[in-house]
N, C-alpha and C positions, 0 to 999 in steps of 0.2 A: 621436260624443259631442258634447254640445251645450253651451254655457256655462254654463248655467243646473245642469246634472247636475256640471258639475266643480265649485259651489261648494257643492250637496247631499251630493256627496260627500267634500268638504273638512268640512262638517260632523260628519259621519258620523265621519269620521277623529278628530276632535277628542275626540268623545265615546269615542272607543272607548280612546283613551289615556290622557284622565284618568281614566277608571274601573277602566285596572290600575294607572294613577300617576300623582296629585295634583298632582304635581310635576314630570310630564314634562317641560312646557317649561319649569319655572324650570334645570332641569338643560340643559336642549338650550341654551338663551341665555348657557350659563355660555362654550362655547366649545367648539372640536372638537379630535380626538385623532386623527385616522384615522392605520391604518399604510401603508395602501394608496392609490397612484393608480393609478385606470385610466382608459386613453385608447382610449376607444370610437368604434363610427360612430353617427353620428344618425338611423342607420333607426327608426322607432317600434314595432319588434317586440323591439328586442335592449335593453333596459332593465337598467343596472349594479345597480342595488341588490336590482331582483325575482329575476336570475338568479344572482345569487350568497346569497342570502339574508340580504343587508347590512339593517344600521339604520339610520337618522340619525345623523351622524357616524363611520359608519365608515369610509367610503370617499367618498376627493375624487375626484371627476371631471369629465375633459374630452371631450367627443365632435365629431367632426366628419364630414364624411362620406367615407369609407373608412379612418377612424380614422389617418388619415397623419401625420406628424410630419416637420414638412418645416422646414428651418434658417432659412427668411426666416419662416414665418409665429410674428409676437412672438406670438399668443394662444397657441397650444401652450407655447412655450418658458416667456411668463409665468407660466403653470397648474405647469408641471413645475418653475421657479425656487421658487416659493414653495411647491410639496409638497413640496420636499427640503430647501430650506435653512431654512424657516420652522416647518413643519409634522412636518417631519422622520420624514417614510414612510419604511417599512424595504423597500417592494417597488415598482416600479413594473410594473403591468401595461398590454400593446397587445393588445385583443382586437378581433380581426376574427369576422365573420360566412361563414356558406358564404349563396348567392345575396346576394351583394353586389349592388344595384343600381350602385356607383357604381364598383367594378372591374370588371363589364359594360361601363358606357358609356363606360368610360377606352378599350375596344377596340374601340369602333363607329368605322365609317368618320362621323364625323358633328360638323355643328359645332356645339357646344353653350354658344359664347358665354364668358360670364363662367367657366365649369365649365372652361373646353379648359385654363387654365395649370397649375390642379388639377389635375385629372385627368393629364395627362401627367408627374407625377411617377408613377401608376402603370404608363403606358408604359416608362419607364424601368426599372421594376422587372420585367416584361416582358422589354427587352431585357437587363436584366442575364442572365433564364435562360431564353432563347429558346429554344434549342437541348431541353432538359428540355420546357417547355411543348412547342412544335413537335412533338413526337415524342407525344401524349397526342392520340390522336381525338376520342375520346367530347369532346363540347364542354361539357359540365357539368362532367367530372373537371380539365377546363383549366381552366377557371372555379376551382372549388374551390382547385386546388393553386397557380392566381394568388391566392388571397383569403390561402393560406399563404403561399408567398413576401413577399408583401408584408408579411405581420405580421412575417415577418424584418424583413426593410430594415428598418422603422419601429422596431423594435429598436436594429438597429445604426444608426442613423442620431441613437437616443436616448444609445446608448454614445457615439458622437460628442462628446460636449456635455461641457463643461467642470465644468458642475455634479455631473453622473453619476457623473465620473469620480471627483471630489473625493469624493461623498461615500461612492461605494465603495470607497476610500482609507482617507476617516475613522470610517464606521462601518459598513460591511456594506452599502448598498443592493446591492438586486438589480433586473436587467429580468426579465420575465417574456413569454413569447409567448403566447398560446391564440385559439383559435378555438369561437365558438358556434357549433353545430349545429343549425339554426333546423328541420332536420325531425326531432329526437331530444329537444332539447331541453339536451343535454348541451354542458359546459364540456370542451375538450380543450386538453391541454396540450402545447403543440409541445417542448416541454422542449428549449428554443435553448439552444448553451454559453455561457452567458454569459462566462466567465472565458476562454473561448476566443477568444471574437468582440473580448472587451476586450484581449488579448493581442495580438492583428492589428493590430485598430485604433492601439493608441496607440504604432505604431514608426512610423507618422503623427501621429495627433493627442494626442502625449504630453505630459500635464502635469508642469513640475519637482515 
C-alpha cells in the first residue's frame, strides 16, 4: 500500500461516515469511553479494532512486539496507568498471535541486536515451562503453546502491578488472556483464573 492510497482511502472513510452521521466527529472529538484495553503484538495481520469488531473509542490500545508486558518497559505500564485509573476500563485484555514472528526469533540461536533484551523476556517464559515445551515435537505445536504460555506470563506479570491490583479491589477489573488464530481467524479465549493467579501472586506482591 502506497501513500498516496492511504490518504484516497482516508477520504473514502470520511465520506462514508458523515453520510450515516453528520456528526460523527463532533461526537468522536467530544472524548472517549472505552471499557476495554488490549495489549497486542505489532504484527500488521492482527489489527485490535478489525478483529474484534471495535469502533472508534471503544477500545484503547497498546501493541508492541510479542505483546509483552514487562515491569521496566514505562510505555506499557504508562498505557495501562492511565486505562485504569483515568479511563477507568472494566477489562484489560493480552492477546497474542499463533506464528508469532517475535516468539520465533526469541528461540533462534541468533544475535539480533537491539531485539536480544526484548526478546529474552520470552526466553524466560520458556524456561519457566521447559519441561511442557520440551516434551512437544511437532515444532509448530511448540511454537503455538509458547505464543500461549506467554500470554499467561504477560498476564500475571499485569496482576503484578500495583494499579491492577487497586482497581480490582475498587471496582471489578479483570485481566483477560486470548489468542488470535491467524489461520481461522477466530478469537480464543485461554480463560486464565484470574482470581486465582491474583490469589498466588499477592502473598508476594500484596497491597495494604
Amino acid at each position: 500500500m502506497n501513500l498516496d492510497t492511504v490518504f484516497a482511502n482516508n477520504e473514502e472513510w470520511i465520506k462514508e461516515k458523515l453520510a450515516t452521521d453528520p456528526d460523527y466527529f463532533g461526537q468522536l472529538a467530544e472524548g472517549q469511553n472505552p471499557e476495554l484495553l488490549y495489549i497486542g503484538c505489532s504484527d500488521s495481520r492482527v489489527t485490535a479494532e478489525e478483529v474484534m469488531g471495535a469502533k472508534p473509542g471503544e477500545v484503547f490500545v497498546h501493541r508492541n512486539i510479542a505483546n509483552m508486558v514487562i515491569s521496566i518497559d514505562l510505555n506499557v505500564l504508562s498505557v495501562v496507568k492511565y486505562a485504569v485509573d483515568y479511563l477507568k476500563v472494566k477489562h484489560i485484555i493480552v492477546c497474542g498471535h499463533y506464528a508469532c514472528g517475535g516468539v520465533k526469533a526469541a528461540m533462534q540461536s541468533a544475535d539480533l541486536g537491539v531485539l536480544n533484551p526484548w526478546l529474552r523476556n520470552i526466553r524466560d517464559v520458556y524456561r519457566l515451562h521447559k519441561e511442557e515445551l520440551n516434551a512437544i515435537e511437532d515444532e509448530t505445536k511448540k511454537y503455538d503453546r509458547l505464543v500461549e504460555l506467554n500470554v499467561k506470563e504477560q498476564c500475571v506479570n499485569l496482576i503484578k502491578t500495583a494499579v491492577v491490583q487497586k482497581a480490582f479491589r475498587d471496582h471489578g477489573l479483570k485481566v483477560h488472556g486470548w489468542i488470535f488464530d491467524v489461520h481461522t481467524g477466530k478469537l480464543i479465549d485461554l480463560k486464565i483464573d484470574f482470581e486465582g493467579y491474583l490469589k498466588n501472586i499477592m502473598e508476594i506482591y500484596h497491597l495494604d
